[in-house]
N, C-alpha and C positions, 0 to 999 in steps of 0.2 A: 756359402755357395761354392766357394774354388776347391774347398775339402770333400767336396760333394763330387764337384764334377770331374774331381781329380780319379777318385775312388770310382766314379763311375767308368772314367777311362781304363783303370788300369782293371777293372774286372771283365769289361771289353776284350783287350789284348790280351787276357786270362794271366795276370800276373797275381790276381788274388781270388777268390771264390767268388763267382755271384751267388745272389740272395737265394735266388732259385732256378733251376734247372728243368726244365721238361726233357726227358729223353729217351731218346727209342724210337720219337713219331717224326712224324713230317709235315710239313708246311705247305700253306698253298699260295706258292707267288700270282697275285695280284698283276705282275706287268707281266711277267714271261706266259702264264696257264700253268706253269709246272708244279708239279709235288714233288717237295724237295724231302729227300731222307735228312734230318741235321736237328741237331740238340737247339733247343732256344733258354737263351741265358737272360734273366729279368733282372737287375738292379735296378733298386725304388721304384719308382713307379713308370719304367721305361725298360725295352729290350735293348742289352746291351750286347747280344751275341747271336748269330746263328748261321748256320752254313760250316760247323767246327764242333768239336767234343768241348764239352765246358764242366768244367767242376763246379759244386754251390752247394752251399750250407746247407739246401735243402734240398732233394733232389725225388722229383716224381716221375715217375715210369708211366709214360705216355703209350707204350710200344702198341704199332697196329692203329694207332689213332693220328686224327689232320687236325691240325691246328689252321684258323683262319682269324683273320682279324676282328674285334667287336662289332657288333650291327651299331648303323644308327638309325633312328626312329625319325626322319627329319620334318616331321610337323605331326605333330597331337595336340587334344587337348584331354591335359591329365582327369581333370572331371570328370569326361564322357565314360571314364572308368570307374567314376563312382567311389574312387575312394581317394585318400589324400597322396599328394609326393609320396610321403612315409612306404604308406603302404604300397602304394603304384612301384615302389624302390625294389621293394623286398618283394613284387609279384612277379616281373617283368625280368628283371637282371639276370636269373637265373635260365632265362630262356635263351641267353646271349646279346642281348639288348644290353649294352654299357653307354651307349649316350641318346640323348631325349633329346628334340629342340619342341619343347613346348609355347604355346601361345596360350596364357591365361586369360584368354577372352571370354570365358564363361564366368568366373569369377568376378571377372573386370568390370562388366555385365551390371553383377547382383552391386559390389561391393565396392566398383572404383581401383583407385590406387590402392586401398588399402587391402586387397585383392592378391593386387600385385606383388608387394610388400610380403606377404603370406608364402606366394612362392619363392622370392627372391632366396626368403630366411631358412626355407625346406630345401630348397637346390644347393644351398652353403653344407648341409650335414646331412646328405644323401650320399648311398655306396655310387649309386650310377650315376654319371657328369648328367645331369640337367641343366640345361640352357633352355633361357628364358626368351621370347619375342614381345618386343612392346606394343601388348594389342591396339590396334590401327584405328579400328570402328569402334567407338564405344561412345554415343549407340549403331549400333549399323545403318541404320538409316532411321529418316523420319517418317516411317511408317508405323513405328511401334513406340513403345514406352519402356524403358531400362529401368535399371535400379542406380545407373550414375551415368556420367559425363566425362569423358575422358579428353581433353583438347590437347592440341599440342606442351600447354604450360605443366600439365599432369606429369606428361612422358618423360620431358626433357632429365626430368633428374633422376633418373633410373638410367638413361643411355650408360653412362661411362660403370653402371656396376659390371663389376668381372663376371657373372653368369648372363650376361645380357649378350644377343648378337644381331636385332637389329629392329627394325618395323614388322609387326605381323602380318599377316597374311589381309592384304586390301581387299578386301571384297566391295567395298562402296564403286565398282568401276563403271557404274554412267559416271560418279562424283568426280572421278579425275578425267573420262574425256570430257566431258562439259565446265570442269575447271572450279569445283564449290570450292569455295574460299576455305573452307575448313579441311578439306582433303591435301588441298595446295598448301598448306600451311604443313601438315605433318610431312610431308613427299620431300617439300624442299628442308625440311630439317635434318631428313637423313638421304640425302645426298650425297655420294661417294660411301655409303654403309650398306651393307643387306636389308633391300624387300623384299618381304615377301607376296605371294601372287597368291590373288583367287579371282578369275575371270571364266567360269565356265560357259564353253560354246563362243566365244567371244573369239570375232575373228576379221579376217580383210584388214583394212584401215582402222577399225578401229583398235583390233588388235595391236598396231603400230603408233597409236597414240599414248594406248596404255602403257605399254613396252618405255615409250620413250621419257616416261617416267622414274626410268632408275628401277623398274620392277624384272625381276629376271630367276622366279622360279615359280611352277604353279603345280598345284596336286587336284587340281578339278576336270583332270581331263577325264573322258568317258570312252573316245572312239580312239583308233590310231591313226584317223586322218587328221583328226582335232590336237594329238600329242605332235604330230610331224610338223605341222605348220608351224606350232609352237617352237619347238626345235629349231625349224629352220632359222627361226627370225630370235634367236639368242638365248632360249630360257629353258632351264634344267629343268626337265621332268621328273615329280615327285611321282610313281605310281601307291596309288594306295589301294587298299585291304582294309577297311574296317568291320565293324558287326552292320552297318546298313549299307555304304557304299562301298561296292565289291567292282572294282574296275581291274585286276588284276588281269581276267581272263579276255578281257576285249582290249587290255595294250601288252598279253603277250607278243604280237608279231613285231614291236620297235623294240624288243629288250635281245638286243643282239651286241657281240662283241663292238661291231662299231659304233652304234650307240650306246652304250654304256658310260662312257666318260659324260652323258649329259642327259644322266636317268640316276636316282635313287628310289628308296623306298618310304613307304608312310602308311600309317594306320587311323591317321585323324582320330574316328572314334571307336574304342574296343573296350567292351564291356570285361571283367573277369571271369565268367563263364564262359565265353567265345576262346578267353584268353588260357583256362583250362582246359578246353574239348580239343583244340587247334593248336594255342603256341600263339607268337606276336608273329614278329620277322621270319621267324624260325619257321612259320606256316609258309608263309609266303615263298620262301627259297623253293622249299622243295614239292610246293605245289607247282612253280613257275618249271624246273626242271624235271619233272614229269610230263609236264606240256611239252616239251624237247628245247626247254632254254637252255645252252650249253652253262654250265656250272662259271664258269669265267665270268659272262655277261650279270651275272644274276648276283655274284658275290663279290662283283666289281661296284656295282648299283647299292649292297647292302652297307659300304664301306669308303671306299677310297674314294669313290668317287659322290657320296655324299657329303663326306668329310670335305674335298674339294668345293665343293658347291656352297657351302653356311662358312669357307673360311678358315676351319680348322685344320689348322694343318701339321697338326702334331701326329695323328691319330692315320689307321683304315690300311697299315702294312705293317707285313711281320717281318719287320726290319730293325738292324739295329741306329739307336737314338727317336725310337716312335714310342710312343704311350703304352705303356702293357695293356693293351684291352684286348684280353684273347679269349677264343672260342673252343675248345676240344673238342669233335666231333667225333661220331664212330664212322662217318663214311659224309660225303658232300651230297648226294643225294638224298639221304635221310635226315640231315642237316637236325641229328639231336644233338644237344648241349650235355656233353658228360661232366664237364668242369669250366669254370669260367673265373676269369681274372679281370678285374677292373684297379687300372692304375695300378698295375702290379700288387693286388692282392687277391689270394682266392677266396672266392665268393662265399661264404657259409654263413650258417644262421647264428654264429660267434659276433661276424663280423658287423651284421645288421646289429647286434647290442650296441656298438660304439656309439651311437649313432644319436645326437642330442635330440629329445622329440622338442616337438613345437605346437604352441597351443594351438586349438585351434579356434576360427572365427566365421562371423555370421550366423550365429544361430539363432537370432530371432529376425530373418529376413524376410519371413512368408508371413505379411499382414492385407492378406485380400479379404473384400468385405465375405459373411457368411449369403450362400446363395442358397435359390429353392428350385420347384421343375419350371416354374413361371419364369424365371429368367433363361431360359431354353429352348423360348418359343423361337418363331423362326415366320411372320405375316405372311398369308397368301398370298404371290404376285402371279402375273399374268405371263403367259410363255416360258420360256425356258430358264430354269437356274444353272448358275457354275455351280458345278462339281470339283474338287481335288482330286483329281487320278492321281491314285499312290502306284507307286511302280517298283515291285522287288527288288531291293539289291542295289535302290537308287535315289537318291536323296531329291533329283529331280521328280516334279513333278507334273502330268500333263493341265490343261484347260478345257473341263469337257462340260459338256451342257446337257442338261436329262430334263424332259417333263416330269415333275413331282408330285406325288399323292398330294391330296391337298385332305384336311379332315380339320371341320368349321371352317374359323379363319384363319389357318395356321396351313405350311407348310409341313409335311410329316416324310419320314425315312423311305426309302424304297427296297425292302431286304431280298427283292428277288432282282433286284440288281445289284447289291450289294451295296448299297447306297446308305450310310447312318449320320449322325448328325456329328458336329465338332467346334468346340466354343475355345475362345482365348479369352482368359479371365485377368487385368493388373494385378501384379499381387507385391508390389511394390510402396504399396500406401501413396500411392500419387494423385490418383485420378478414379479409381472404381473401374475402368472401363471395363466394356462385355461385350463383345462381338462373336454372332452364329454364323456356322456356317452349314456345309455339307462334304461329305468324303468318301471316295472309292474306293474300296479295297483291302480293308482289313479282313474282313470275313467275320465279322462281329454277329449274333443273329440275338443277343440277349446282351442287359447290364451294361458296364461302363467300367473305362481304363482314364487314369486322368494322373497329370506329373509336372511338378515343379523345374524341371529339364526341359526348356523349351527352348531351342535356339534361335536365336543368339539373345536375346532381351529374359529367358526364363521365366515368362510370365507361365498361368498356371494353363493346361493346354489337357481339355479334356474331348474325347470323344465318346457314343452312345447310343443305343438303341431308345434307352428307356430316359427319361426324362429327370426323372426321381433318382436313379442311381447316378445319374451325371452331376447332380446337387450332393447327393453323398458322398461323391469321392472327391469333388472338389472340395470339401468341407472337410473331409477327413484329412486332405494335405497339411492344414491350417493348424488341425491337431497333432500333428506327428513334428510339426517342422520342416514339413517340404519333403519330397521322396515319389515312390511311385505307389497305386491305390487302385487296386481290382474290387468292383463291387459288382454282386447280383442279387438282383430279387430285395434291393434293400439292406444286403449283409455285406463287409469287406470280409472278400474270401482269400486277399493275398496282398499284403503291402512290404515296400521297403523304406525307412525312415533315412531322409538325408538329410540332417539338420546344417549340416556347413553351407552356408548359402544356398542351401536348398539343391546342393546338386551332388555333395558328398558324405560318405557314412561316416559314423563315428567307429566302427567296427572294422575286425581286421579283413583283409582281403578275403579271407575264407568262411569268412560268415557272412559276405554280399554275396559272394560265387553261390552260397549253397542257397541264401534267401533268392534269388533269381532264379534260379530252379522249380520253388515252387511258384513264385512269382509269374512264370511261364503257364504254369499247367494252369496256374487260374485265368490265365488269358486263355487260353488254349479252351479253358472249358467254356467258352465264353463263344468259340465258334472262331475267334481266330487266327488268321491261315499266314497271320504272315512271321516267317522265322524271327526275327526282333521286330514284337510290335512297340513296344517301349520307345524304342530308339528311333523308330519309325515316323510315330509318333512326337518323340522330339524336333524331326525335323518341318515336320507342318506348319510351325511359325517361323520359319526361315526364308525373309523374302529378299535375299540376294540370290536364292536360287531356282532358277525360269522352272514352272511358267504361272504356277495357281498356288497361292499361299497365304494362310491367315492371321493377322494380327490381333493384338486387341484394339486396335482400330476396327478393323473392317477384313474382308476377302483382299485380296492384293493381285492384283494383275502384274506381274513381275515384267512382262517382258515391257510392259508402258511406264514400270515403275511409280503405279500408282493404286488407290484404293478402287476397289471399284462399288460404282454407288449403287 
């Protein structure tokens, strides 16, 4: 280490060559606003020069181009992408994304620790620093059925691994104001460590309760009066951008120089199609400064001050003794990635060979019993049924009530309201369960979409017009291994197989991107209307998030946090 850090000294005060030189371009100082004209000098995996002419062994002609610091992605979950670390590495990195702070909660989900374990050993021999959060809720609540249990005794031995940085993201938050002994138990273990927050709409007092948990960053906000409060009362705002929740455009107005120091960015969930038509982060910047977010605020949020926020404090300036994670751009407002360094190397498809693979696991997860149109029914009742109001662009959703066709003794869809039906099927080998519901909003007018991706528990989560095609696609899961399943008229006109716990491909990034493509058109042909029904979709069985959502228990009244009968 002292011959190291010797060598790295003296190529600093330029008494020997750095490793590598970028020259010609300029920098975008982080504290000052300014674009600095000056050479940046990289030995190993750190800047060791800039603001000065530098000689190096290797030397790349930058000229005309800003350098700014590596994005970081400060909460995902690498699943929602469909494909594994590996490939999520080699999809992303190149976009200017050099660090991940993932929560392998969907895994965790299906497979437990040994979930965990999976990523831990894919974050060790990944180009991009991936950091791991130790998922919080596992199960999320006791509304549903998982495929493990994760107690405090699970987590505890993962704390001290080196990709580790802290609690994931709580969403159980009645559990910690009302005080369940199982939430109190994880809280007060990481204590003086990073939580992480999910409380959306959650606010007044009990906001204050939560808070007073040691919890102090949240990426669920939706409004900017919802982010302020938050703000006000200690906790970094995560804004996110993913393929369903697009909160970007309604918390432009707090992404300003002065709030910046306690704003980062996040994608939670992004598919690799979204990720090929847009970009990750890289979207995000320069859609945000198109909307007139001055470049400072935005690329302070992508970097320094997330780095800030999770602890890491090597990284997010182009300075010298900070981490080489650098970004080339051709201009800050177009914010494309011409060349990218991670840990002082540049990024190429050479570098992804280094790179140990890692098996992979869960692939015989998806054991739900086989189903038919009889398990679909839905009994006559008397007055109004809930509905799930899906709402574009938003993972919440509303609690709405409709009189419904009735046809014999059954309850039946209503398509001039856009009303179809949606079932949550175990598929865990637990219990069999099977609970119907009903849904607003897809624009479905035929056949059936149905997916092993169901958050947070991944049971099998199908919706439908026709009865028959809701038995086949759930059926078809079963045969594939888990993944997503378009059926009409009796035929599957578009599937993608995710045999990894049922949430990830075995395939490279570029053959999900292209199978999603068509994947679309056959939902598309199906009538519908919403831009990620898939994902959309996934989120239906998510009931930490208000106000109407389905288990395979039962429909869930979120905001009473309970079934309803």
């Amino acid at each position: 280490m002292t011959n190291r850090l010797e060598r790295l000294i003296d190529q600093g005060v330029g008494r020997v060559p750095a490793d590598i030189v970028l020259k010609g371009g300029s920098f975008f100082d982080l504290v000052t606003g300014e674009v600095v004209r000056s050479d940046i000098a990289i030995g190993a995996d750190r800047i060791i020069g800039t603001s000065g002419d530098y000689a190096g062994e290797i030397e790349i002609d930058i000229s005309g181009k800003i350098v700014v610091p590596g994005f970081i992605d400060t909460h995902l979950h690498i699943e929602s992408s469909l494909v594994t670390p590996h490939e999520f590495d080699r999809c992303v990195l190149p976009y200017g994304v050099t660090t991940a702070i993932c929560d392998p909660h969907e895994i965790a989900n299906v497979l437990g620790s040994t979930g965990i374990e999976f990523f831990l050993e894919s974050a060790l021999e990944t180009i991009m620093d991936i950091r791991v959060q130790l998922s919080s809720c596992v199960p999320a609540t006791h509304l549903e059925t998982s495929g493990a249990d994760l107690p405090i005794e699970s987590l505890l031995p993962f704390r001290h691994h080196p990709k580790v940085i802290g609690l994931a993201e709580f969403m159980n938050f009645p559990g910690v104001i009302h005080k369940d002994p199982v939430c109190m138990a994880k809280l007060d273990a990481f204590q003086g460590g990073h939580i992480d927050g999910h409380a959306p709409l959650l606010s007044g007092k009990d906001l204050n309760g939560y808070l007073s948990a040691g919890i102090r960053t949240e990426h669920e906000c939706t409004t900017a009066a919802e982010a302020l409060e938050k703000i006000r009362k200690g906790m970094h705002i995560l804004v996110r951008e993913g393929s369903v929740s697009k909160d970007l455009a309604a918390l432009i107005p707090i992404i300003t120089e002065r709030l910046s120091p306690y704003l980062a960015l996040c994608t939670d969930d992004r598919n690799p199609l979204d990720i090929a038509e847009q970009g990750h982060l890289d979207h995000m910047i320069r859609t945000a400064i198109a909307n007139g977010v001055e470049p400072l605020a935005i690329y302070r949020a992508a970097s320094i001050s997330a780095a800030r926020a999770f602890g890491l404090r090597d990284r997010g300036l182009v300075a010298p003794g900070w981490r080489a994670d650098l970004v080339v751009l051709d201009s800050l407002e177009d914010c494309h990635a011409d060349m990218v360094f991670s840990a002082g190397r540049r990024v190429t498809d050479a570098l992804f060979s280094t790179r140990r693979p890692v098996a992979p696991i869960g692939l015989d997860s998806v054991k739900a019993r086989p189903v038919n149109a009889a398990h679909f029914g839905v009994p006559a009742r008397e007055g109004e049924t809930s509905v799930i109001g899906v709402m574009p662009g938003k993972i919440i959703t509303e609690h709405r009530r409709y009189r419904l066709p009735v046809k014999g003794n059954e309850t039946s869809v209503d398509l001039a309201n856009d009303i179809i039906k949606v079932a949550v099927m175990e598929r865990h080998g637990k219990n069999g369960n099977h609970a119907n519901g009903f849904v607003q909003g897809f624009g479905l007018k035929k056949g059936a979409i149905a997916s092993t991706v169901g958050h947070d528990s991944h049971n099998i989560c199908v919706v439908g017009v026709d009865e028959d095609d809701m038995a086949r696609a759930a059926n078809r899961l079963g045969e594939i291994k888990g993944g997503f399943v378009v059926v009409e008229d009796g035929k599957v006109t578009g599937e993608i197989a995710l045999p990894i716990a049922g949430l990830m491909s075995l395939e490279p990034y570029e053959t999900v991107r292209d199978t999603l493509h068509h994947l679309r058109k056959a939902a598309f042909a199906l009538g519908a209307t919403l831009e990620e029904p898939f994902l959309q979709l996934a989120f239906l069985p998510l009931p930490v998030i208000p106000h109407l959502k389905i288990s395979d228990r039962g429909m869930v009244d979120v905001d009473k946090f309970a079934l309803i009968g």
